[in-house]
NUTISE-932459 format. One record per residue (C-alpha): x, y, z; residue in one letter; residue number from 1. Coordinates in steps of 0.05 Angstrom, whole numbers. Each point is the difference from the previous one (the first is absolute). Layout:
N
<atom><px>X</px><py>Y</py><pz>Z</pz><rest>a</rest><nr>NUM</nr></atom>
...
% end
This chain:
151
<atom><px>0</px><py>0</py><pz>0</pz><rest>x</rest><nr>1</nr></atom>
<atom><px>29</px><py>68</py><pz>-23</pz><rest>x</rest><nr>2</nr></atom>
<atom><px>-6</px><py>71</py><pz>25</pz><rest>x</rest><nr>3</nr></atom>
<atom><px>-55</px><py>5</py><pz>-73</pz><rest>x</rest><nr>4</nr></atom>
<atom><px>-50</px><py>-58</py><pz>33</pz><rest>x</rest><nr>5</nr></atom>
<atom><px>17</px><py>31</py><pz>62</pz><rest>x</rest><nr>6</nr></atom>
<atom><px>-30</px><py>70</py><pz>-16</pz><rest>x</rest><nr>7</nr></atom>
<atom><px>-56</px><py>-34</py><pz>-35</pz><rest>x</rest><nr>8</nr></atom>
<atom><px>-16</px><py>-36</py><pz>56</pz><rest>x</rest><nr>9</nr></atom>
<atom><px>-10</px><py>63</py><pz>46</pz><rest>x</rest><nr>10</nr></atom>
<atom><px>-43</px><py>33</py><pz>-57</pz><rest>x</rest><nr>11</nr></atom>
<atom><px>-51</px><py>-56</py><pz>-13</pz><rest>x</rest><nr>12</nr></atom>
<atom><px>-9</px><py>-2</py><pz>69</pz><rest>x</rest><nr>13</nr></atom>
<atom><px>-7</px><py>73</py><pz>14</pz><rest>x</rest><nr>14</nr></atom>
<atom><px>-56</px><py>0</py><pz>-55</pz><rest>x</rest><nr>15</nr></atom>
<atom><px>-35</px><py>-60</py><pz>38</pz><rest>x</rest><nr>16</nr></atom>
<atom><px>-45</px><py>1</py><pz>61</pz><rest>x</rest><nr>17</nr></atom>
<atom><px>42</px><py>-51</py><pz>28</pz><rest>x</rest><nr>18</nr></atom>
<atom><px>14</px><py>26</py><pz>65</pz><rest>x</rest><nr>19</nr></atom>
<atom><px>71</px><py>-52</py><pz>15</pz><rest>x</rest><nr>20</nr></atom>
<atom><px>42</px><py>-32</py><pz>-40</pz><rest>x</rest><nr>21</nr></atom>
<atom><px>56</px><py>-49</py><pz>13</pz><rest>x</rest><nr>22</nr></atom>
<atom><px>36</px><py>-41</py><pz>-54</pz><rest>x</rest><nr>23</nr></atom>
<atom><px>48</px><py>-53</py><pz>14</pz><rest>x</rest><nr>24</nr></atom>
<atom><px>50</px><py>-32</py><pz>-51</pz><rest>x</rest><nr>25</nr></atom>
<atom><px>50</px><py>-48</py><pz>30</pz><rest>x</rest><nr>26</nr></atom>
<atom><px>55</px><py>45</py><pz>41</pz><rest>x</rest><nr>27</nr></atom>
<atom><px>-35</px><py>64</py><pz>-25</pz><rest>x</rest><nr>28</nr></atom>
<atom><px>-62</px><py>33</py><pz>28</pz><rest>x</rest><nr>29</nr></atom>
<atom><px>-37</px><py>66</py><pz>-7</pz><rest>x</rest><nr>30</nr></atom>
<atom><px>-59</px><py>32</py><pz>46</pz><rest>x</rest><nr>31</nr></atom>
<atom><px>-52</px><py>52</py><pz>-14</pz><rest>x</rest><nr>32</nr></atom>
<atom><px>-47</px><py>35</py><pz>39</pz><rest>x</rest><nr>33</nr></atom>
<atom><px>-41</px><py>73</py><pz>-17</pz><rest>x</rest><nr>34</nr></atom>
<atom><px>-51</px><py>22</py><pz>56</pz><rest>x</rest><nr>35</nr></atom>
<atom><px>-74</px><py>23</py><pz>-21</pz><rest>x</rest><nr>36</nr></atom>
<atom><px>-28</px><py>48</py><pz>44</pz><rest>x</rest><nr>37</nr></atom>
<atom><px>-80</px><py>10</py><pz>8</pz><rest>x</rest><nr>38</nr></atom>
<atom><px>-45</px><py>61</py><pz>17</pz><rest>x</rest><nr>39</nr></atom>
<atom><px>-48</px><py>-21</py><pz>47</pz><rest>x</rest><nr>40</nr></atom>
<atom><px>-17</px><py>75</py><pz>17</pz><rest>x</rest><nr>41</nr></atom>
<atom><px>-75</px><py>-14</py><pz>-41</pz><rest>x</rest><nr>42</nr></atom>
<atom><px>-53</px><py>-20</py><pz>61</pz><rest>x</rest><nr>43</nr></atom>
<atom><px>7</px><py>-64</py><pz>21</pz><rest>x</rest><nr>44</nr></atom>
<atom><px>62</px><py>-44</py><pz>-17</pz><rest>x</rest><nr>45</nr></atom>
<atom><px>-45</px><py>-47</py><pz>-31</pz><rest>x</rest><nr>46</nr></atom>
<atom><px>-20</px><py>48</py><pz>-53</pz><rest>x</rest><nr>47</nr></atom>
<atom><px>32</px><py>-23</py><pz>-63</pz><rest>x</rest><nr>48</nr></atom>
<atom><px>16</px><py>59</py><pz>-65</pz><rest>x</rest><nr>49</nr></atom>
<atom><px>-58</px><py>25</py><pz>-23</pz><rest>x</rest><nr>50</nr></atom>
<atom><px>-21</px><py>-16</py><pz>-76</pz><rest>x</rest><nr>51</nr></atom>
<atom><px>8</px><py>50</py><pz>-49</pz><rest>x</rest><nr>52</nr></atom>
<atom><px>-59</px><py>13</py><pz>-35</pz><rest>x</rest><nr>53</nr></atom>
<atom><px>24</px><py>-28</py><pz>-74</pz><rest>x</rest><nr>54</nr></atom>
<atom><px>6</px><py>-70</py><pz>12</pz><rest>x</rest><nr>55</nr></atom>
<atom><px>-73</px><py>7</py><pz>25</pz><rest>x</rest><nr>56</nr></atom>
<atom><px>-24</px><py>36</py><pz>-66</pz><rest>x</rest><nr>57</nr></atom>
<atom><px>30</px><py>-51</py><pz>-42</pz><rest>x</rest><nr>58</nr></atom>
<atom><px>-60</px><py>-44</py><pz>19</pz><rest>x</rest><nr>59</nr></atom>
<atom><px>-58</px><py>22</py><pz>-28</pz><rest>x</rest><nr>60</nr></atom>
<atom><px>-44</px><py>-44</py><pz>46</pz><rest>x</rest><nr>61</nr></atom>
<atom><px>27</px><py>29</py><pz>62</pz><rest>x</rest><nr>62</nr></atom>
<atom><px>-39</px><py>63</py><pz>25</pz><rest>x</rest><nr>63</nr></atom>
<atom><px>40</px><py>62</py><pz>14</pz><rest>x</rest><nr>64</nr></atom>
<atom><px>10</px><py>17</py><pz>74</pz><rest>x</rest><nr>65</nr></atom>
<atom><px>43</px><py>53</py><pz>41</pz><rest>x</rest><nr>66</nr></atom>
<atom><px>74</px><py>-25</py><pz>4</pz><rest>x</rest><nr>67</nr></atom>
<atom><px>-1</px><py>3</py><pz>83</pz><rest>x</rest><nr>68</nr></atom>
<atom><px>-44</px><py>-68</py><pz>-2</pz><rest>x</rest><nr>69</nr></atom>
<atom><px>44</px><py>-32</py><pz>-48</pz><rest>x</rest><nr>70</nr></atom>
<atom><px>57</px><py>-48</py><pz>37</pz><rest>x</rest><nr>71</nr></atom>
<atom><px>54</px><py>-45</py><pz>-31</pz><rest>x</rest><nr>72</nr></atom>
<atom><px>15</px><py>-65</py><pz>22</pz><rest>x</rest><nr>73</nr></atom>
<atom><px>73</px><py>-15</py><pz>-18</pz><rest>x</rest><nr>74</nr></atom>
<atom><px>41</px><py>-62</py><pz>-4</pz><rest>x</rest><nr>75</nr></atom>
<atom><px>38</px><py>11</py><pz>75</pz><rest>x</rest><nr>76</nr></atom>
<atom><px>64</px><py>-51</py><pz>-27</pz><rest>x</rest><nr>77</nr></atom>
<atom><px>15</px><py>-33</py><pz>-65</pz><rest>x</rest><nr>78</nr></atom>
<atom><px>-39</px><py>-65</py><pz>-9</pz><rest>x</rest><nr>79</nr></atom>
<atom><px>-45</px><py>-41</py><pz>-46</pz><rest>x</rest><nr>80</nr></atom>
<atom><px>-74</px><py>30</py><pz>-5</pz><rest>x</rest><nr>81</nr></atom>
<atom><px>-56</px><py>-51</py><pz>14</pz><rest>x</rest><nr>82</nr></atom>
<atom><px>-81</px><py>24</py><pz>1</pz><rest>x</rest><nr>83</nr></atom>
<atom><px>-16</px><py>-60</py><pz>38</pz><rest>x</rest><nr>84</nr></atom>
<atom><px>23</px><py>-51</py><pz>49</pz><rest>x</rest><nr>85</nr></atom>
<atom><px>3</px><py>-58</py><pz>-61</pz><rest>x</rest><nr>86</nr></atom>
<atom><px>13</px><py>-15</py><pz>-65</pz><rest>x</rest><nr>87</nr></atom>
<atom><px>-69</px><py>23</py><pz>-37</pz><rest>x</rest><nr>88</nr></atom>
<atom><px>-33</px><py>8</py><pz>67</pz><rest>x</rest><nr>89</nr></atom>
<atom><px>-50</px><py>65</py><pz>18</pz><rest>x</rest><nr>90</nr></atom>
<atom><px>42</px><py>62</py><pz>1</pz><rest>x</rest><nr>91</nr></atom>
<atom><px>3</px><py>33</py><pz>71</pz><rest>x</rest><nr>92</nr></atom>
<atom><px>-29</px><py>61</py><pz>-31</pz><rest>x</rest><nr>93</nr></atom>
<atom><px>-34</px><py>26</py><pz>-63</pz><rest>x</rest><nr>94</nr></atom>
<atom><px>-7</px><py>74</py><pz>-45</pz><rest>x</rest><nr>95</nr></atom>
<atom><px>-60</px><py>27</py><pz>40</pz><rest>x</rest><nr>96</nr></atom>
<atom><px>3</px><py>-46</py><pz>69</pz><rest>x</rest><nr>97</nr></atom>
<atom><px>1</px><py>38</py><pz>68</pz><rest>x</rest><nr>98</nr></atom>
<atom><px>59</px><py>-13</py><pz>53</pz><rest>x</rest><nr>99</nr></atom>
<atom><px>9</px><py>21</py><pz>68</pz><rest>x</rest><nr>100</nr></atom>
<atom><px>68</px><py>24</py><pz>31</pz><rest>x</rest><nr>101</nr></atom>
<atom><px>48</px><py>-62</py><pz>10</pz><rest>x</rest><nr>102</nr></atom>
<atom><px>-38</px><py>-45</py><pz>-51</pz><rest>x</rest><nr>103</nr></atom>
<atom><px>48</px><py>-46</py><pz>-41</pz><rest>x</rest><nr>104</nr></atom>
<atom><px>-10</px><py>28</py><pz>-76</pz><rest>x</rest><nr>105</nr></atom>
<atom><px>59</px><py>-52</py><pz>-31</pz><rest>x</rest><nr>106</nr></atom>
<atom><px>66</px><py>-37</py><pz>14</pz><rest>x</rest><nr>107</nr></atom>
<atom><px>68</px><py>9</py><pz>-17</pz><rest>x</rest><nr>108</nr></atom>
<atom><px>43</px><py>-52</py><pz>-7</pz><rest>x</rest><nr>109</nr></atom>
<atom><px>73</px><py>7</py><pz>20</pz><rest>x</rest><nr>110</nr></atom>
<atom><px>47</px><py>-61</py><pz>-7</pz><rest>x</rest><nr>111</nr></atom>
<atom><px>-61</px><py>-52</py><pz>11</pz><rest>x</rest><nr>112</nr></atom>
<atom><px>-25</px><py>41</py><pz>57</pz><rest>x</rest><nr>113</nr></atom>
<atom><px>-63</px><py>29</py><pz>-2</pz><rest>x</rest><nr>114</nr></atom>
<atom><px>-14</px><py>67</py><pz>19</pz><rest>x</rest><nr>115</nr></atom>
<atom><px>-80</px><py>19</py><pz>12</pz><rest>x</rest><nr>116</nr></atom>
<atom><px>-9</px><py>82</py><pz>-11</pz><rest>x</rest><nr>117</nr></atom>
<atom><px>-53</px><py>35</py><pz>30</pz><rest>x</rest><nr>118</nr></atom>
<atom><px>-31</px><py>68</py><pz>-15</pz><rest>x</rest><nr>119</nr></atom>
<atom><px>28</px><py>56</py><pz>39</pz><rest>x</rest><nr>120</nr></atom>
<atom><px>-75</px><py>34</py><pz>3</pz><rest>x</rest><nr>121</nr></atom>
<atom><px>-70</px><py>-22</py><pz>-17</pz><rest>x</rest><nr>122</nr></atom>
<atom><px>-26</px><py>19</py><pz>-68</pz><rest>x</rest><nr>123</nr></atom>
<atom><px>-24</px><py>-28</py><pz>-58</pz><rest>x</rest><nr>124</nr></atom>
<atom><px>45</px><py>-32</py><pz>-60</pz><rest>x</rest><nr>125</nr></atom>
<atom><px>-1</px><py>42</py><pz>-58</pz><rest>x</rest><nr>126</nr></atom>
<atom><px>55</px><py>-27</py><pz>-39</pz><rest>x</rest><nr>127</nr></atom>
<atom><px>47</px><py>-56</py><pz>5</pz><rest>x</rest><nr>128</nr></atom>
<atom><px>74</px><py>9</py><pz>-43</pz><rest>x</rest><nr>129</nr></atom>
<atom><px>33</px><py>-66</py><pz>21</pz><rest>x</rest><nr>130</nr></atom>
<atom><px>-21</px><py>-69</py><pz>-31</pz><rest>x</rest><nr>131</nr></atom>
<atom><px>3</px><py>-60</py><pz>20</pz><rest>x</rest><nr>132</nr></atom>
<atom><px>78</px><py>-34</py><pz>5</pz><rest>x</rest><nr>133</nr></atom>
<atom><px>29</px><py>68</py><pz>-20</pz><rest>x</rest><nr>134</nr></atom>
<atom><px>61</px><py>15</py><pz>35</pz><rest>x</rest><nr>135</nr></atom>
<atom><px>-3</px><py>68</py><pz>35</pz><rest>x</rest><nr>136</nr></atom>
<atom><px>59</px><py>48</py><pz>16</pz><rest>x</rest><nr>137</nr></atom>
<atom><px>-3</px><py>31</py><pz>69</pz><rest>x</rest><nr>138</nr></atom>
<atom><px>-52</px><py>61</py><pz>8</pz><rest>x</rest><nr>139</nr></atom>
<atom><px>-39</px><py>-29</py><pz>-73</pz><rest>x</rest><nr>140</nr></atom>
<atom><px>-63</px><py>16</py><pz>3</pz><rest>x</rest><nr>141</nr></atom>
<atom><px>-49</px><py>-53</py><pz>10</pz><rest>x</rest><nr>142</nr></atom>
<atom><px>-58</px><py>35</py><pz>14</pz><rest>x</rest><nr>143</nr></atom>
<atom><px>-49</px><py>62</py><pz>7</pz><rest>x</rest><nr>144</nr></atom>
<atom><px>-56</px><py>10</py><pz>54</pz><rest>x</rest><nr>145</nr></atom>
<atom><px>-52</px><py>55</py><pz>15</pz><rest>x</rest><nr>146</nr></atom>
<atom><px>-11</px><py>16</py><pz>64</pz><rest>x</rest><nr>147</nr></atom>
<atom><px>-54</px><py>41</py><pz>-15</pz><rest>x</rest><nr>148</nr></atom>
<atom><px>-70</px><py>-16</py><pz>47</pz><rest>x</rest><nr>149</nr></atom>
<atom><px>40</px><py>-60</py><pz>28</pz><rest>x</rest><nr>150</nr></atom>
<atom><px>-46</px><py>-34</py><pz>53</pz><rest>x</rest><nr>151</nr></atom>
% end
């Protein structure tokens, strides 16, 4: 390994969303590591971005409401998306379904372990952007909810 796979090593990874990196090759090794820092300063730590208002329009089915209501669920690590528990089983949730704070929405799986991801807020789904076995980079967005008239 020269100083040329060395550099583009470091820059593949800097473009990633990998978060560590270590490589190993018999009696050479190299280590990576880049910190990702969050603003939690929105109310409630559990509040996820909000949507912007685009990715909404682009559906003409979906009805136009104020961006405040919209919340994103994003992938929280980098995994395997599944809808459902099973192969070709019910998905947890559906385009139009109601959830409740906490509720498991999908799974994602991470080196054979499974990962169930619940909904930061209630809300109902109005658009899902992962599908089924789709491997999702950390903070993808799987999901949009309205939390507008939640009950």
């Amino acid at each position: 390994m020269d100083k040329q796979d060395i550099l583009e090593i470091m820059q593949q990874f800097d473009k990633s969303s990998l978060t560590k990196l270590k490589l190993k090759k018999s009696n050479f090794g190299l280590s990576f590591t880049k910190e990702i820092n969050f603003n939690l300063s929105q109310t409630g730590s559990a509040r996820m971005m909000q949507a912007i208002p685009q990715s909404v329009a682009a559906d003409a089915d979906i009805e136009q409401v104020e961006q405040d209501n919209l919340v994103e669920v994003r992938a929280p690590m980098v995994g395997t998306f599944y809808a459902s528990s099973e192969e070709g089983g019910k998905p947890y949730v559906e385009i139009g379904d109601q959830v409740k704070a906490g509720q498991i929405v999908c799974i994602i799986d991470v080196m054979k372990t499974m990962n169930e991801i619940p909904t930061p807020v209630g809300g109902k789904v109005l658009s899902i952007h992962a599908e089924d076995g789709e491997l999702m980079e950390f903070d993808s967005l799987l999901m949009i909810l309205d939390t507008e008239n939640v009950s």
